[in-house]
N, C-alpha and C positions, 0 to 999 in steps of 0.2 A: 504494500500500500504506500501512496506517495499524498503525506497531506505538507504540503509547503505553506509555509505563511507570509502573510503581507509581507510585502518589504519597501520600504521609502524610496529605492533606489529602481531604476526600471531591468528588469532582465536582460540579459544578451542571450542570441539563439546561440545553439551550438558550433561551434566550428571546426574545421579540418583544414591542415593546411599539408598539400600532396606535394610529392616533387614526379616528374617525367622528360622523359628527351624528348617526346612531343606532344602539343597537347590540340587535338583538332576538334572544332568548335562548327556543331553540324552535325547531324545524324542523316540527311539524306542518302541520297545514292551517290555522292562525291565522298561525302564524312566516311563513309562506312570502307569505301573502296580506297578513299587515304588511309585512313585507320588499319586497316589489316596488311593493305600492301607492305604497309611500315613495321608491322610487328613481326609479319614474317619474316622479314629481314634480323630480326634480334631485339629492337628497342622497344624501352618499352613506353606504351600510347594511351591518353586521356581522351577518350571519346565522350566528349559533352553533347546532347541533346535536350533541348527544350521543350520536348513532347515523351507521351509516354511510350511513344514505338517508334521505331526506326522508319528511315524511307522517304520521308520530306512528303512530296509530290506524290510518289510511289507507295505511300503506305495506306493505311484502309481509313484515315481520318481523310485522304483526301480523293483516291481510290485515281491516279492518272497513270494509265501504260506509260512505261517504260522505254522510252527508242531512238533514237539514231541515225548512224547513217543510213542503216537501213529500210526507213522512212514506210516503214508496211508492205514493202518488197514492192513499191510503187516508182520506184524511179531506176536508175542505171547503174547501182551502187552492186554489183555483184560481189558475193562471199565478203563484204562489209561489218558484218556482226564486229563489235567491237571485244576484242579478246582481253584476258589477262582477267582479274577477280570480279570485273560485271560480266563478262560471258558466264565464268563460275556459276555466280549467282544465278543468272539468268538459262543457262540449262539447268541446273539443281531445280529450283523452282517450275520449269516446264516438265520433268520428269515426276518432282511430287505434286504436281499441280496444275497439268495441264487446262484443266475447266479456267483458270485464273480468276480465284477466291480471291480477295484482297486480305481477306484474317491470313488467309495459310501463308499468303505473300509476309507479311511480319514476319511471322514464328522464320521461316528460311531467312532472313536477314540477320534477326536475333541470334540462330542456332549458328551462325557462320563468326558473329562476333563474337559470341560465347566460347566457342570454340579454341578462338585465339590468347592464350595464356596471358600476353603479351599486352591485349586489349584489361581496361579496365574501364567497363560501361557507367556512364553517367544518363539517365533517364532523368525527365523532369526535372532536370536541370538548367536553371538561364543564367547566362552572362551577363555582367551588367554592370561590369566597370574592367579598368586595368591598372599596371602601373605600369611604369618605363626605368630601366634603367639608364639609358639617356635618350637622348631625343629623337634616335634614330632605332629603339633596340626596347620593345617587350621585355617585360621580366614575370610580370605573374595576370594571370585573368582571375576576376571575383565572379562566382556564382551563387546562386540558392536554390533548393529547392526546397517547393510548397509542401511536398508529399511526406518530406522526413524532416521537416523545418532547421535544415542545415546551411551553413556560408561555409563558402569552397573558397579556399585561394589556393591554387596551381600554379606552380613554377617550373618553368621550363627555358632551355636555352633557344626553343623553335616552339613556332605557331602556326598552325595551318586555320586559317580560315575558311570555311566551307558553309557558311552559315543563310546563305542567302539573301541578305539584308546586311550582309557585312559589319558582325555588331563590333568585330577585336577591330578590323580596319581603320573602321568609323572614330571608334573611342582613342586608337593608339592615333591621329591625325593626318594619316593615310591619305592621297590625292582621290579624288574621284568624281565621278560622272554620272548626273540620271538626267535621262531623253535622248532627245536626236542627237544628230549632229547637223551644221549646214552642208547641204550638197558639196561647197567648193573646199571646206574643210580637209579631206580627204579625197575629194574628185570622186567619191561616192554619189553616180546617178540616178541610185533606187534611193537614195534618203529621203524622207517624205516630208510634203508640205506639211508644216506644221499649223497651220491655219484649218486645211482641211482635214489631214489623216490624223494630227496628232503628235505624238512624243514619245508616247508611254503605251505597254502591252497592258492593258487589266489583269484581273484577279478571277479565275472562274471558282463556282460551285457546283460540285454536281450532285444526280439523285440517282436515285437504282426503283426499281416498280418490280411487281410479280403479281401474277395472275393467284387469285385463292379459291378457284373453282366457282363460287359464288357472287351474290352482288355485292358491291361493297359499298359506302355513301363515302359523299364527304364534304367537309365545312371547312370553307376553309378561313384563318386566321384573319383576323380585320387590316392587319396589315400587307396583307397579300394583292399584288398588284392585280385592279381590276380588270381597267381597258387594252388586254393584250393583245388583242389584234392591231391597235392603233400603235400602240407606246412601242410592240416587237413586230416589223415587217416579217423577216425570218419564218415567223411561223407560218404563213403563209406560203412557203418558197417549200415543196414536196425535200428535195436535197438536203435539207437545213433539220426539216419539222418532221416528225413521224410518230403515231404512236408506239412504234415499234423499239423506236430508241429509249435506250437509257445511258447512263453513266459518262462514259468518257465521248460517247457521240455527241454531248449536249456540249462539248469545248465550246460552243461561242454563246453558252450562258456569260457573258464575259463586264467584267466593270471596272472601272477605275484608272481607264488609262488617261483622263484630265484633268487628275486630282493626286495626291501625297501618296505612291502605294504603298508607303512604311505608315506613318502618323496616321494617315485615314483605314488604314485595312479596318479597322474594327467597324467603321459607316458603309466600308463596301463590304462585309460580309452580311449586315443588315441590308444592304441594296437587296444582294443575290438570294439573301430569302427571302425577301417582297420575291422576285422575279419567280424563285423556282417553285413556291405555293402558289404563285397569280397563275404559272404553267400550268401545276395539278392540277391546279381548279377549273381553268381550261380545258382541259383533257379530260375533265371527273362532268364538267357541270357545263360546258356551252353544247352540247344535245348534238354536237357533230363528230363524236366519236362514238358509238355506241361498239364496238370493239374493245373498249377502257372497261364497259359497267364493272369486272369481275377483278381489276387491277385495286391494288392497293400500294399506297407510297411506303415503300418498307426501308427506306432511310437517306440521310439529304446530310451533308456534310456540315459538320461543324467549323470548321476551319474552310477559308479559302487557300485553293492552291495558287504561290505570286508565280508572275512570269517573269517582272521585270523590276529592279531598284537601282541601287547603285551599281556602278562598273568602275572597278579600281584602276588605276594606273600601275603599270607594270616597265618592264623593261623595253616590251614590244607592244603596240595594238593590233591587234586582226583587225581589218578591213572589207569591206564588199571585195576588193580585187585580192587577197589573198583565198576568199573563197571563190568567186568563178574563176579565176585564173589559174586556180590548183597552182599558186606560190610557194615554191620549194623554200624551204627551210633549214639551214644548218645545223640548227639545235632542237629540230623536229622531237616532239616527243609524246604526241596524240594527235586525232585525225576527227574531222567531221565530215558531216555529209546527208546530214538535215537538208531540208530546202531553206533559204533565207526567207523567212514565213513571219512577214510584220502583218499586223491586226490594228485595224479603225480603232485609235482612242476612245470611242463611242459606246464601243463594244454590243452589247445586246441589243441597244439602240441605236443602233446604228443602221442604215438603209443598203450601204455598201455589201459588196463581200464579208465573211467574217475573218475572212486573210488573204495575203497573195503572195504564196509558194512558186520560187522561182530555185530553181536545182541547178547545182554546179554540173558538169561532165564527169561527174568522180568525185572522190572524197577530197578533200584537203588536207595539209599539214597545219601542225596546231604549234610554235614556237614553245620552248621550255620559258623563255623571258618572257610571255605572258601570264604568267603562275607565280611569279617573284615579285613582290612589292618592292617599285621602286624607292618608297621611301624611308620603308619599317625596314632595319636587315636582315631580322628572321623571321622574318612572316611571309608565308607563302599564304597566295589569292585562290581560290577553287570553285570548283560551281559557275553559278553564272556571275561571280563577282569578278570573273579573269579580265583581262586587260583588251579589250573588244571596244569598237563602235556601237553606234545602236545597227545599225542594219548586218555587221557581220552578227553582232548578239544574237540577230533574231535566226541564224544558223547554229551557233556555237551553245547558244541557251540551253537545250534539249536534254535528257537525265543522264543519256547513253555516253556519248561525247563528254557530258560535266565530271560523270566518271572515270572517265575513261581517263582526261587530263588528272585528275585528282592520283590515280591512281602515280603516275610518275611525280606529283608531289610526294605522295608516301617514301616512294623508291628515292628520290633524291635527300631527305631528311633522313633517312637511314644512312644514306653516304656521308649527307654533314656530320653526323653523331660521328661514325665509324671512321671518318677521316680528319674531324678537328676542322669542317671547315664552313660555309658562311653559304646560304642559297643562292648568292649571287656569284657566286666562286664557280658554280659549275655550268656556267655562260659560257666562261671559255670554251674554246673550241675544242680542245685538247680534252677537257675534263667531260665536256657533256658528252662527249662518246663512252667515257666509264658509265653515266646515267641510262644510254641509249640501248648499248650491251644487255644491261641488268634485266631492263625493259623488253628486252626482244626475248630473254631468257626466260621470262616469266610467260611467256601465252601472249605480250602487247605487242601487236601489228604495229608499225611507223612505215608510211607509205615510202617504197623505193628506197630502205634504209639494208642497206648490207653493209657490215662493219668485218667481214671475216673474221668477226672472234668466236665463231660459235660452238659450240658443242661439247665443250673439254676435252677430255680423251677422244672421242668421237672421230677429231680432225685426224687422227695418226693412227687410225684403225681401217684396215681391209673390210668391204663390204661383200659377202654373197649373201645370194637370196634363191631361195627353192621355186621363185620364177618372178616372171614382169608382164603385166597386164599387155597383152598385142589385141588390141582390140579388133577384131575383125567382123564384128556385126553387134547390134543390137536387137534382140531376136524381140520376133511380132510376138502379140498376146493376144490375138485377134480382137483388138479393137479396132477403130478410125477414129482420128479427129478431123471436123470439120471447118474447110480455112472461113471461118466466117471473120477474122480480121485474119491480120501478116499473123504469120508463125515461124520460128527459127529454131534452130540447133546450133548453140554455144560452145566452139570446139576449140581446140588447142592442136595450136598446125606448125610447122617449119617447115621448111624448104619447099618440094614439087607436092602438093595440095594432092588429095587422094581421090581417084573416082569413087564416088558416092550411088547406090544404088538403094532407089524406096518405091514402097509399095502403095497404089495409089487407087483411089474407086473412085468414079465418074459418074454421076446421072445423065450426061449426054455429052458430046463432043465437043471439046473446049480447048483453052489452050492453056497452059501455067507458066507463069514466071517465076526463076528461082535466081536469087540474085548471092555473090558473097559481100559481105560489108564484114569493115574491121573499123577500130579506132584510130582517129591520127594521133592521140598522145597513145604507147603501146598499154600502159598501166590502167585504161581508161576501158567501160566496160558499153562506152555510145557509140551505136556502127554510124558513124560521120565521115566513110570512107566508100564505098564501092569500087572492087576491082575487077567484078564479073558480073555478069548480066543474061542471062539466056531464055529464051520462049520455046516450050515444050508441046506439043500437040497431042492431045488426050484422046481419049477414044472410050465410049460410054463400055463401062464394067472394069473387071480390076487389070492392072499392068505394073510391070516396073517401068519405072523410071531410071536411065540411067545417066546421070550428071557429070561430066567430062572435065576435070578441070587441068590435067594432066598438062597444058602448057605454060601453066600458071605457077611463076615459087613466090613463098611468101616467107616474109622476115619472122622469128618464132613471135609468137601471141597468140591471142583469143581472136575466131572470127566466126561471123552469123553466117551460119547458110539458111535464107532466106523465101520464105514461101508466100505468096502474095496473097491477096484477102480473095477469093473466088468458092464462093458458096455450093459449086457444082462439085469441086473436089473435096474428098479425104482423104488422110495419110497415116496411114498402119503406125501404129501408137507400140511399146514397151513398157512392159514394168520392172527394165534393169534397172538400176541407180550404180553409176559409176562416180566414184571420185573427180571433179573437174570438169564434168561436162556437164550439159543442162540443158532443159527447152525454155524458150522465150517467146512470150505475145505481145506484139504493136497494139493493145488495147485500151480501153480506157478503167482507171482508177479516182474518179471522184473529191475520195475521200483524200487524197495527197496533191489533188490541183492537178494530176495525169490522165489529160487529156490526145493520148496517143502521142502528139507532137506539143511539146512544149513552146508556145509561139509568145513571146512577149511582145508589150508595147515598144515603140521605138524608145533610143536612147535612155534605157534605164540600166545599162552595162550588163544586160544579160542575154545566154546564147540563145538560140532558137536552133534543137533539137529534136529527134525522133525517139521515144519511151519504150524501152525493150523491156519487160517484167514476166516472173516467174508468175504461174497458180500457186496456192499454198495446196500441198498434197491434200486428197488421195487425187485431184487433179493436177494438170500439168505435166505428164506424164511424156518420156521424151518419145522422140521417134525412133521407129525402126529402120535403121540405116544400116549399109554395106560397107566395107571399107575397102577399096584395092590400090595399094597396098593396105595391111592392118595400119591402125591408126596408134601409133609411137609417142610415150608422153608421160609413162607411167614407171621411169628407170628410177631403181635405187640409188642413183647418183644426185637425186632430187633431195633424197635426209641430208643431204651437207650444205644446202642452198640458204639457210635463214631465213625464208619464207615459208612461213606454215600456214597457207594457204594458197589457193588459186591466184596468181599476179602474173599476167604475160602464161607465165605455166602451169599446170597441176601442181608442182610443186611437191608431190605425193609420189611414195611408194607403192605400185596397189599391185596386187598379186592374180595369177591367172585365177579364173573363177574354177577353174578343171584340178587346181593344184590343190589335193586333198590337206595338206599340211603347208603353210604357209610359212615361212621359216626367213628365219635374218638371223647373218650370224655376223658378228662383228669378232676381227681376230686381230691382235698384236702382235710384234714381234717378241717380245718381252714382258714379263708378269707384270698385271698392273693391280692396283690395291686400288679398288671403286667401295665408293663407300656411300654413293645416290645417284640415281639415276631417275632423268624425267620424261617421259614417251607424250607426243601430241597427236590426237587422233582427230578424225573427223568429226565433227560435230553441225554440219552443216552452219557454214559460219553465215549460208544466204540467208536462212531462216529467221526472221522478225524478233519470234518469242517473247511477245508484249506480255507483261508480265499479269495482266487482270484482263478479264472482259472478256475478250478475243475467244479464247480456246484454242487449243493446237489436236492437231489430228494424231500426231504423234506425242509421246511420251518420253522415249530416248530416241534419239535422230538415227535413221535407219543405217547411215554411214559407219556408223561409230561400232569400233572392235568392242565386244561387250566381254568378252573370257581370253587371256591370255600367259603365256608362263616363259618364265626366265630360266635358264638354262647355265652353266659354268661350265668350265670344260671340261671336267669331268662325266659330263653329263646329267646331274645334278639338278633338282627342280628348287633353286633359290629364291622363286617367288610365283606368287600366283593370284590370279583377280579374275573375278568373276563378276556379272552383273556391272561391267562398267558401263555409265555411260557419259562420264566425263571429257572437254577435252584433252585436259594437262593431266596426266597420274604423276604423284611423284614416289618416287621408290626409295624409302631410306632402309640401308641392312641396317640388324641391332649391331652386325662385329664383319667391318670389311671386307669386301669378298677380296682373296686374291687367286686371277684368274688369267689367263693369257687369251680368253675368249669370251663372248659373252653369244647366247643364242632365244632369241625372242623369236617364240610360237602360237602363233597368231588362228585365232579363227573366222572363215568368213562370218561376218553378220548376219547374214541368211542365204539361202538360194538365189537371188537375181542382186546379192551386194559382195562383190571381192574387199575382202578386208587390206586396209590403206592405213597410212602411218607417212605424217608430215614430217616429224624430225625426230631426234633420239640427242639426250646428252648425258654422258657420261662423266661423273666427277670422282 
């Protein structure tokens, strides 16, 4: 029992005062993905969050998919998935979760921090002041939390900011930027009149609905906007309104972008529940949905999710021209590939568009000098507070991308600890290649980065293999797909181009066009090139077709063989799945502003291109092609490349489909004492995998080696997994092997997938 007495003097709450090598302020999908990147590495990390679950944007207080370059597999971003601990996350979560719960989305975010020894979770915890030890240099952040009525001061030699709103930036007196910029500022021609479009992205809120078999009523709140038809055009607009939609389809529920979206959020989250009850009410009670009677509103968020605040000053800004112009980078060390998607100030109210998504030809590089505060020395910027314009922001914004940069914050403050040295130290050119390294070793893409350091031992090992995929057909499964728009086969070619032979059904006498188109930058996944062209004459019932291109060499890369939109023909369909190659539709996508061809207004500095995009399985399915000669792409000389993915090449190991035992044997000359080892598999990096709402058809991506075992030369079974369906495994023995061999035994993933393996590193 605790009976305490008056006292004249007033209480103080409890206090803690912690020390850490870093302490990152931010639980979303940047925090969490600094947070562990960093612990991995050894140090040890303060993950402060302000709410009571992880995920920012991403968690279920505010329930918004997850995504990226890969922009819902709507644009030309092929095998783009952002790799390294958001892919983790984001296949972990489609394999326990494919439906995409927003609850179960927490617990995998949680269970991944938890996880980490290293980490030490701060839930319901806010920041809310700092100190400096001099004018240029954090020393401690102050917190509280409501929940256990504690004051935090955290001390650390480094900060990572990740917070959204930039609260350490703000407070330590950090440069920084909210709204536009002027057009001539940066020679940015998409930056928007600010009279008419605005400055600022708003704030949305969303809701979720479910049918209860029955009728349901409903009243709604006196504060609930009335005259919705008038106050929100949108509803009216089929593309926009539906009663079908819920949750993340309502994005342009949207407010606040002409007003404070730090000081005002708490008036624009009162806005967006006027909005989203005046909706219900709409949908429950104006007599033009009678497909609603049986729906019930079964929850409306508490929090809005922000788009837009302050943007820090860093070392470097992104610009509109480092994203369409795919601007190389020296100190490259994350990528985007969002479309530059600014939104009417107006927002809900607004009569406009609810955005205007305009796509680079490719991803872009994302500078390490925009993640370093140029004016704190140990504060690293993350999330959407990196060192951006407003118009490149409105690419670089996105969760996938904020992570994915965040991620090489972790990585580089593990190197300041570990080498005594300062975040702006590792701008150098010299030095941001140890960063870049680390980065590429971990699972992170960096567009067109080969640094030949890769693989440890790996580099000085003999490779056989018990075979190498010669592709010689794609066998029919007796379907057809019908060309009611362009269709293509995404292939990977060098030199004299292969005659091509497909199977083909006619409803009457016609003629086809089949054209090859490749990219003019080779890294680039937009056919902006034509090299062949040819007109085929059809003849009513089935035939091969046989495609000649045999005069033809082409430089190695990725190119479309190309089938024109003709409604009279089909083309004999496959349910292989090979490593590296794909089909692709000229079609339209809506929901990402992919309207087949991407055509902008004049002079706003963006391309006008043709949209090549994947089906999400069980459609999409490639075709049944010939190859003469087999089609060559799939050599074990690809595990020493540093690319573990699809770029220019497979990139991929992938083994005969007929070879019962699939086998790699790595041999030395001399005994070597390995003491981890890390294998990267497929995991279809094209694949979206929005973490809510959506659903995926698959569970573990059908690519992906799911049972495999390691071997010593003795012949010895030193490891073994099962059930994988991870990219990156990593292998640590409890006691050294020493071994003058190592032999990874591989099994296919199924009947129509030859088991594939991107790289191998040996330490």
């Amino acid at each position: 029992m605790v009976n305490d007495f008056f006292s004249i003097d007033k209480r103080s709450l409890k206090q803690k005062k912690l020390q850490y090598d870093l302490v990152v302020v931010g639980g979303g999908m940047a925090g969490v993905c600094c947070a562990i990147t960093a612990a991995r590495q050894g140090i040890h990390v303060a993950l402060i969050q302000d709410r009571p679950v992880l995920g920012g944007n991403a968690s279920s207080e505010v329930r918004l998919w997850v995504l990226g370059a890969t922009s819902h597999m709507g644009n030309n971003n092929r095998w783009s998935r952002e790799g390294g601990v958001i892919d983790e996350i984001l296949v972990e979560n489609t394999y326990r979760n494919k439906e995409g719960n927003p609850v179960l989305f927490d617990m995998v975010l949680i269970d991944k921090v938890l996880a980490e020894t290293n980490i030490t979770l701060y839930l319901n915890t806010v920041v809310f002041d700092i100190d400096k030890s001099s004018g240029k240099s954090i020393s401690k952040v102050y917190a509280f939390n409501p929940q256990n009525a504690t004051k935090y001061e955290f001390s650390a030699p480094l900060f990572s900011d990740c917070s959204g709103d930039g609260i350490v930036s703000f407070l330590s007196g950090a440069s920084y930027r909210v709204g536009a910029e002027d057009k001539e500022e940066n020679m940015e021609l998409f930056a928007p009149n600010k009279n008419e479009y605005g400055e600022l992205l708003g704030h949305s809120i969303f809701f979720y609905m479910k049918d209860t078999g029955k009728p349901v009523s409903y009243v709604a709140p006196d504060f609930a906007l009335k005259n919705v038809e008038e106050a929100i055009p949108k509803v009216m607009k089929p593309e926009y309104f539906s009663t079908g939609h819920h949750g993340c389809k309502y994005w342009w529920l949207e407010y606040g972008g002409r007003i404070d979206t730090i000081h005002d959020t708490e008036a624009i989250k009162f806005e967006l529940w006027k909005v989203v009850y005046g909706v219900w009410d709409y949908i429950k009670n104006s007599g033009k949905y009678p497909e609603a009677a049986n729906y019930t509103l079964e929850w409306v968020g508490v929090i809005p999710g922000k788009r837009e605040s302050r943007r820090f000053k860093g070392h470097y800004m992104l610009i509109q021209q480092d994203v369409i112009e795919q601007r190389e980078h020296y100190d490259a060390v994350a990528y985007g590939g969002w479309s530059i998607d600014l939104h009417p100030a107006d927002g809900v109210y607004s009569n406009k568009n609810g955005c205007n998504q305009w796509h680079s030809k490719g991803i872009y590089a994302i500078p390490y000098r925009s993640y370093v505060s140029y004016d704190i020395e140990n504060l690293f910027i993350g999330g959407r507070l990196i060192s951006a314009s407003h118009v490149a922001f409105g690419s670089s914004r996105v969760m996938c991308t904020s992570a994915h940069g965040a991620q090489a914050i972790g990585m580089a403050a593990a190197l300041c600890i570990q080498n005594d040295r300062m975040p702006a130290d590792y701008i150098q050119p010299e030095l941001v290649k140890e960063l870049q390294r680390k980065l590429i070793a971990s699972g992170q893409y960096i567009p067109k980065l080969k640094l030949n350091g890769f693989g440890g031992k790996l580099k000085d090992a003999k490779i056989a293999v018990s075979s190498e995929l010669s592709l010689k057909e794609l066998k029919h499964n007796g379907s057809f797909f019908r060309l009611n728009y362009p269709a293509a086969m995404l292939l990977p070619l060098k030199g004299r181009v292969q005659k091509i032979q497909l199977l083909a059904r006619c409803e009457t006498d016609t003629t086809q066009s089949v054209e090859i188109k490749t990219s003019f930058k080779s890294e680039n996944f937009t056919p902006d090139v034509t090299i062949f062209k040819n007109e085929y004459l059809l003849k009513e019932g089935e035939q091969l077709i046989t495609v000649d291109f045999s005069n033809i060499g082409v430089e190695k890369g990725y190119y479309f063989i190309c089938f024109s939109k003709n409604n009279l023909v089909e083309i004999a369909e496959s349910d292989q799945l090979i490593t590296g190659i794909m089909s692709v539709f000229n079609y339209q996508n809506p929901a990402v502003s992919n309207y087949g061809v991407q055509d902008p207004p004049p002079n706003i500095g963006v391309d006008k291109f043709e949209l090549w995009c994947p089906m999400r399985r069980p459609k999409g399915k490639n075709f049944a092609l010939q190859f003469t000669p087999s089609l060559e792409a799939f050599g074990s000389a690809n595990l020493k490349n540093e690319l573990l993915r699809p770029v220019v090449g497979t990139n991929a190991w992938v083994a005969n489909m007929n070879d019962e035992n699939p086998t790699l044997t790595l041999t030395w000359d001399e005994i070597q004492t390995i003491g981890k080892m890390r294998l990267f598999f497929d995991t279809d990096a094209d694949h979206a995998m929005e973490n809510v709402q959506m659903g995926h058809y698959d569970s573990a991506m059908p690519f992906c080696v799911k049972e495999y075992k390691i071997l010593n030369d003795k012949r010895e079974i030193i490891y073994s997994k099962t059930n994988n369906h991870q990219t990156v495994n990593d292998i640590v023995f409890e006691q050294s092997i020493l071994t003058t061999s190592i032999t990874i035994r591989l099994e296919h993933p199924s009947a129509v997938t030859p088991a594939a393996l991107f790289g191998i590193i040996v330490e």
